[in-house]
Structures are given as C-alpha cells and as structure tokens.
N, C-alpha and C positions, 0 to 999 in steps of 0.2 A: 796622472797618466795611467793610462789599464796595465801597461805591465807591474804598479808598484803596486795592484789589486791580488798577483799572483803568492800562494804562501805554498808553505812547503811545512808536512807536518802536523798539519791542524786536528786532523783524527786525535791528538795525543794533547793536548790543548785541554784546560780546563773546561768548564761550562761558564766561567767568567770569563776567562780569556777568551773565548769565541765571539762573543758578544763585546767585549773591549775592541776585538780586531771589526766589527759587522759597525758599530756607531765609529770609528775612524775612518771607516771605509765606504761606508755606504749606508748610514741613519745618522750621520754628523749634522742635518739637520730635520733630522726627527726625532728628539729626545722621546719624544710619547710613547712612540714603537716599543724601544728601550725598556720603560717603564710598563705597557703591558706584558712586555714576554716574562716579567718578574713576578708581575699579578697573577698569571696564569700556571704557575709553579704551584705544585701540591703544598701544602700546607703541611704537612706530615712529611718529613724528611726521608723516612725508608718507604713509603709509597711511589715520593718521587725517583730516588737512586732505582725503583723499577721501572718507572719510566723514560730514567734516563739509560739505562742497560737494553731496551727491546732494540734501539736501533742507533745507526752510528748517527755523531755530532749534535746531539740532542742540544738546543738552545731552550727551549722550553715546551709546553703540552697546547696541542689544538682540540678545542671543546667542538662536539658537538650534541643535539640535545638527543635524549635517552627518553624514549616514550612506549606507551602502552595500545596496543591495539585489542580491544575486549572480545567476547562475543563468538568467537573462534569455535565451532562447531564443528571436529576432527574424525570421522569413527567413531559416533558415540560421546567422546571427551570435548568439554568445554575449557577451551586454553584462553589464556591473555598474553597475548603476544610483546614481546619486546622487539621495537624499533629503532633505529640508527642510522637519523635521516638528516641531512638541511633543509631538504625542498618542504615548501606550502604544501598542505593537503593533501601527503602521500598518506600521511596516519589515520587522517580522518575518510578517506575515499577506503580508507583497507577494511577500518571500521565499520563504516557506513553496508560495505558488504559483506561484512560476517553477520552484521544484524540484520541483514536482508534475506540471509541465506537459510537464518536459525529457524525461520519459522519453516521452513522445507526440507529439512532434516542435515542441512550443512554441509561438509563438503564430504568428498569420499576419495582417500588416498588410499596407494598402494605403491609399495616397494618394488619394482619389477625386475632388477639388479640392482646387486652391489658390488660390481669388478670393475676392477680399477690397472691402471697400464702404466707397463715404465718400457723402455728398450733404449736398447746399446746399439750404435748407429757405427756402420765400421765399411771400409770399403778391404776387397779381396780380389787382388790380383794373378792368381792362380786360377789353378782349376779347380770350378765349383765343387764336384765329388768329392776332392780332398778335402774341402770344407766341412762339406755337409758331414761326410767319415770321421772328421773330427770331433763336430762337433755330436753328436749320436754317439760318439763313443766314452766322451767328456759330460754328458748329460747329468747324469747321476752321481756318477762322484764329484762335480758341483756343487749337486744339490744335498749332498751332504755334507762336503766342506761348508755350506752357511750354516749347518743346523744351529751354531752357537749364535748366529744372529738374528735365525727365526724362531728356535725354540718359542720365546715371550708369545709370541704371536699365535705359532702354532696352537699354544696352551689356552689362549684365549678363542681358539675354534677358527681363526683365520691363516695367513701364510701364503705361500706361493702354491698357486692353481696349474700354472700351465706354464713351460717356455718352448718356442718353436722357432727355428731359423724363415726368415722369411728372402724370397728373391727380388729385389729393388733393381734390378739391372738396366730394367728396361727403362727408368728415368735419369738414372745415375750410373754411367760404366763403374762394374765392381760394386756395385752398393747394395749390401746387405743391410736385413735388422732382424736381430734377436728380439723377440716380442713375449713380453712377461706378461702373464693376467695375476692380480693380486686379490684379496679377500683381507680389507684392515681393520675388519669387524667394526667398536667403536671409535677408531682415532684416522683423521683422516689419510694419515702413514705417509706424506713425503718423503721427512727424516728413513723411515722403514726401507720405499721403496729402492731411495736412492741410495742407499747404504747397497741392500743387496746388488744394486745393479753394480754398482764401483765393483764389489769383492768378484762378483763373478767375472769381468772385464780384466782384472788386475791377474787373475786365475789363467784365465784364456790366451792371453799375453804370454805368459810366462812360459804357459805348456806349447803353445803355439812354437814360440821362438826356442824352443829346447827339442822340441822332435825334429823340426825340419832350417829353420833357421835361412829361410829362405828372402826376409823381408816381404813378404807378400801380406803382410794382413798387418792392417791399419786399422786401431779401434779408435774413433775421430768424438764420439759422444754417448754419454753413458747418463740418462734422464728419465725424471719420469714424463707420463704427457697428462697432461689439464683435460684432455677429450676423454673423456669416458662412457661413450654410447652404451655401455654395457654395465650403468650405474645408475641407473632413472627412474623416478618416481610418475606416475599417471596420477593425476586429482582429477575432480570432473564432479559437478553440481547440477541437480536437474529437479522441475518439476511440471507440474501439467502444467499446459498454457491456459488455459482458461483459467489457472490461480493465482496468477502473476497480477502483482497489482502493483502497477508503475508509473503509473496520473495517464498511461496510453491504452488505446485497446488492445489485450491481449498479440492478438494474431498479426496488427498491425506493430507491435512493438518488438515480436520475436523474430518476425521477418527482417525488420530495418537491424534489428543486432545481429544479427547471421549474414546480413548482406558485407555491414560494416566489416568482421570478422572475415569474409572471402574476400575481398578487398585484401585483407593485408595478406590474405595467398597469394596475390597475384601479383600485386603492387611493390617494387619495393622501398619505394619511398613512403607509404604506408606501412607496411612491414618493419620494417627499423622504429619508429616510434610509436608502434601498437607493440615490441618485442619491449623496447625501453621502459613503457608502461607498467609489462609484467616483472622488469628487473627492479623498479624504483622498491617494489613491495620483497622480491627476493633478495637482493641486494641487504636493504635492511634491517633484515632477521640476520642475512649471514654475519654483516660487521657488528650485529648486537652481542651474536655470539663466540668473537671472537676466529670464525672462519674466512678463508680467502676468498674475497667477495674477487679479485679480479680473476682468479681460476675460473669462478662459475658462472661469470663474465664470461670470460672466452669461450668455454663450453658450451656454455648455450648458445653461442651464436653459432659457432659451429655445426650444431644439431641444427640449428632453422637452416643452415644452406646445404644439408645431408643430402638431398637430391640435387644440387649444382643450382638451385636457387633460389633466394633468401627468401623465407616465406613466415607469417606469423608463427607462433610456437604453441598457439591456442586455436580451437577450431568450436563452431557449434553448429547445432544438428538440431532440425524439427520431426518427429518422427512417431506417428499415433498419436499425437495430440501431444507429448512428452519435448520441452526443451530440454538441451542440453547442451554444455558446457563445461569444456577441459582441455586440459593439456600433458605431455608427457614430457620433462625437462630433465636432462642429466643433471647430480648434484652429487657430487665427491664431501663431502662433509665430515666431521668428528664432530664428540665431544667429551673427549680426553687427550691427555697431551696437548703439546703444542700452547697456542695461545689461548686456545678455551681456558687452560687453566692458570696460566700465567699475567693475563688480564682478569683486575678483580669486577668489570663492571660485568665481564663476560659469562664469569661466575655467577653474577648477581643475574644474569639473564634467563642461564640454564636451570634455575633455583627456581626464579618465576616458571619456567616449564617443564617443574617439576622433576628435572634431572633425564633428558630423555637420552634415550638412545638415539645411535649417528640414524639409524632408520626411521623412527621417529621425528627426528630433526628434519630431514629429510622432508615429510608428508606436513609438517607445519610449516615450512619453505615454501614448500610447492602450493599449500594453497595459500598463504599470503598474496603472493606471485598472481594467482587467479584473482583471487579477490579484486587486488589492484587493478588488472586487466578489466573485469567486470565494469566498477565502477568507472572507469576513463571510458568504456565502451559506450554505458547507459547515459553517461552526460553528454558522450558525441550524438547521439541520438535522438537523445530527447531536450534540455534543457542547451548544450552546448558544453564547452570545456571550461571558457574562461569565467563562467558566472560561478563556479565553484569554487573554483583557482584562483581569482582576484579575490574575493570575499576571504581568503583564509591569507591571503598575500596582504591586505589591504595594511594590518597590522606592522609589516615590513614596512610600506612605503611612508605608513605617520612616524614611524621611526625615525627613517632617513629625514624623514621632513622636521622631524624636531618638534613632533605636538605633543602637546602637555595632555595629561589624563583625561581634563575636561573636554579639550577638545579632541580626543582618540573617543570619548564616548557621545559629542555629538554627531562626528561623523561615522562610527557607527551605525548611528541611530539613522542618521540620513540616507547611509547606502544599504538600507537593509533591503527593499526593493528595487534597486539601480545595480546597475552595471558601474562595474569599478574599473578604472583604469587611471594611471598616475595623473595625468593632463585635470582629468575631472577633480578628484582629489583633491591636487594642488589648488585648483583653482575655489573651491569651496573652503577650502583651511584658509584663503585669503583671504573670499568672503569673513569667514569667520572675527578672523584677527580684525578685518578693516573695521567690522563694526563695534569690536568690543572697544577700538582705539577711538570711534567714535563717543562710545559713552563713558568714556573720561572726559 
C-alpha cells in the first residue's frame, strides 16, 4: 500500500540504507537498477564522499559525456572549448562553426556589464516618507556595518555599487524593494549577495522596531535575482557576402538566413526553439564549468521577452555587402568559488581555458551560444535539420537496437547518403540479420 512507501528520516540514512529502503520498495524487481547505481560510484573513495556531500540523499553519480569543441577563434585567441551535453550533434554543430568562422577572423566578444542584483522585498504600511526618512538616514551606516562582510570583495576591486529604495505600490498595496546592484568580480557571488542582503534586512528590522515600534514594516524576502540586464556580453561574427561559401549562392544564402532569424522575431513558436538552439551550446560550457546553467536559463529568457515579447536572442544584418551576425545575452558567471572549484571535472575544464576570467568566461559562453545558433540556422536553410541530427543520432539508435560492430559499420556505411530515421534503420539491420541467418 502507498502509505507504508512513506519514511521519516531518510536524509540521515546511510547511502546503503537508502537503497536497501529504494529495492524494497520500489526496484524489488529490478535487481539491475541496484547493481548499476554501484557501478556508477567513483572508484576512489574521497572523490566520491565529494560527491556524495554536493547534495542531499546522494544514492550514487549520473554521468554524462565531457567533450571538446576546437577551433574557437575569441579576440584574437584560439580556445577549445569544454562541453557538457547528452544531446546528438550539439558538439559537433558548435564545432562545425568555429571552423567555419576561423577562416573570417572568428568571433568578437565584448563585456558590456558586469552588475549583478539582489533585493529585499518588504511590504510597509505606514507612511511612505517615514520610510524613505529612515531609510536615507540608515544608508550608511549599513553600509558600513557590512564592511566585515565585504571587505574580501571590496579588496578584490568588486562590492556593493548602489542600494536604492524602490516604490512597488502600484502592483502590490505597501510593497516596497530595496534594490542592490553588485560587482562579484571573478565568483559569481550568490553566497556574497545573499549574505549581505540577510544582514542588512536583519539591521533594518531591528532599528525599525526600536524607533518607532509601530508593526508597520514587514520584510517578506531577502534574495538575489537570476535577471541581470546589466551583466551582458555582445558576440557577433561577420564577413563579406560574396566570401561566404556554403554549397549556396552567396546573396541567396544570406537572405534565407536573415529571413529564418526575423522569423524567430516575430514568431514565438520559432523563437523558443531558435533561443533553445542557442542555449543547447550556452548551457554546455556553463555545466562544464561548473556554473548555474538553470540561472542563465532563466535569464536569458527573460532578456528575449524584455520588450513584452518573446523574440529570438540573435539577430542578423546585410549591410554594404558585409553579413553579420550576433547576439547580446545576459550571463552572471564565476570562476572561483562555489562549484567551479569544488567540482574536479569543472577544474579540469577551466585549466583547458586556460584559467579565465568570469569575463572571459563570459565571451567564450556567448560565443559558443552563437556558434550553435549558426549552425542549427545554416542546416534549416540549406541542407535541413534532421540529415545532420539523424547521422550523429544514428549511433544511439544501433544501440538501443542491439547491433554488433559489424553491423554498426555496415550501416554506417549504408546511411552515409540517406536520410536516417529509426523505421529505416530497423528495417535494414533486419535486412541485415535475415541474410547473414541465411548463409548459415
């Protein structure tokens, strides 16, 4: 029965006991299950106790594959990117356009901000002026009651930029926000932000209810926000049209990728999977190196619906003969602290790029991100999407299908000018099988 599934306690459970309670419960009959999540356990004993401490009820470790994208033409600097994907053909589409781009001199990034936002979310039932009088008058000596918790920062050339009381009234009766702007130099500062916001909130409270003690002020949340329009990098790759050489003619081929791309302005059921496109390539630098890919997930969707609606995050432009192509994408990032360093493949990523800075990081994101876009763009256009995508897939589906080597390399061999799709596939791996069962 489901209630005798309910336990109490389990956080505090061994990593044996959790899985003794998971196969009586619910892999009682799937011993296999059991036996992978054993397999998948670090071999190294203090590798693992650090993977079992990142997060709560750890049963064991989920892989997934750790690759390279070459070719990366940055400002001058040629990177090879680390990627942290599942999907077919994100790696090789990324790649595909950084050697596409190298011969046109690569990509060109730039930093445009690096401020980053936290606020203390409070509602105030009195009279606004006594607010605003307190808080103007609390300002300062705030900001120097944290100095024990910004000094680090400050000394590192970063710290708190700005706090201003803001008036929310007109969404919410009473609803104010204190709005922080921050500077977390290299580390992408959650732990940072949110610290200071708590202490100044905890501050406020106190002096609040000691001058006037009136119950009037309610501080309801104390957070940083994931949206940071005022943290964004611009990439953007260009060159003549008449040196584009893409098996199409020139001016007919930059037209149809500039059309495809205002489409997903306008479109937003094109827009969300022309934005996903550029995330498959952002996305997998960020989890390579160890930063919050779903932050910069939310973020950038955000910026695509800045003007109230959802529009691509990329745009291109024909103009004197010159294409071009870019985008500008908020990206909150580190690469200190936090799990950049406490994850060792994360290490092993930022080592491959050469130890960058969060800015840096930043402009090799953003143009992965394009890259990606690029090429999902240039296959909608010319060739298609799936004859790229099957061909790099195909290998997944002989998989699940159970082909031996031999026959993973005649069918290979067979779809190397056909369109792939499972139906087909199968039905040639039966071929296969039927006739080899014939000449027994």
């Amino acid at each position: 029965m489901g209630h005798l599934k309910f336990v109490n306690g389990f956080s505090r459970w061994t990593k044996r006991e959790k899985i003794a309670w998971l196969r009586e419960h619910y892999l009682r009959n799937k011993p296999g299950s059991v036996e992978k999540l054993r397999l998948y356990w670090h071999q190294d004993e203090a590798e693992q106790a650090l993977f079992d401490e990142l997060i709560e009820n750890v049963i064991g470790n989920y892989y997934l594959p750790f690759a390279i994208a070459p070719n990366f033409l940055i400002n001058g600097e040629v990177y090879a990117v680390p990627m942290v994907t599942e999907e077919s053909s994100v790696v090789a589409a990324a790649s595909k356009a950084a050697k596409f781009w190298y011969r046109y001199g690569g990509f060109r990034a730039e930093v445009t901000g690096k401020i980053k936002t936290g606020h203390i979310h409070l509602i105030y039932k009195g009279n606004p002026l006594r607010l605003y009088d307190f808080f103007n008058r609390h300002k300062a000596e705030y900001l120097k009651r944290l100095k024990p918790f910004t000094e680090r920062m400050d000394a590192r050339g970063g710290g708190i930029l700005s706090v201003q009381l803001e008036d929310q009234t007109l969404h919410i009766p009473g609803y104010y926000v204190i709005g922080f702007q921050f500077d977390t130099v290299d580390s992408m500062g959650a732990n940072f932000i949110n610290t200071v916001l708590e202490e100044w909130a905890e501050y406020m409270e106190e002096d609040y209810a000691r001058e006037f003690g009136d119950g009037n002020l309610e501080i309801v949340l104390r957070i940083l926000s994931n949206y940071n329009p005022s943290c964004k990098v611009r990439v953007e790759v260009q060159a003549p049209v008449e040196s584009l050489e893409t098996g199409m003619a020139p001016y007919e081929y930059v037209q149809r990728f500039k059309l495809a791309v205002d489409m997903a302005r306008v479109n937003i059921f094109r827009a969300v999977t022309h934005n996903k496109g550029i995330m498959n390539g952002v996305d997998a630098v960020v989890l390579a190196t160890g930063n919050d890919f779903r932050a910069v997930e939310a973020g950038a969707h955000a910026h695509a619906v800045r003007d109230g609606v959802y529009r691509s995050l990329s745009e291109a432009e024909v103009s004197d003969g010159i294409f071009r192509f870019g985008m500008e994408i908020p990206l909150a990032l580190g690469t200190v602290g936090g799990m950049t360093r406490l994850h060792p493949m994360a290490q092993v990523a930022l080592d491959i790029l050469q130890n960058p800075s969060a800015e840096m990081l930043m402009k090799i994101v953003a143009a992965t991100g394009l890259a990606q876009n690029f090429s999902a763009i240039h296959s909608l256009v010319t060739e298609g999407i799936q004859k790229g995508h099957m061909k790099m897939h195909l290998n997944n589906i002989l998989r699940q299908l159970d082909a031996t080597e031999e026959e993973r390399r005649l069918l290979r061999d067979y779809f190397t000018n056909k369109k792939v799709h499972v139906k087909g596939v199968k039905e040639k791996l039966d071929e296969i099988r039927q006739k080899k069962d014939e000449n027994f």
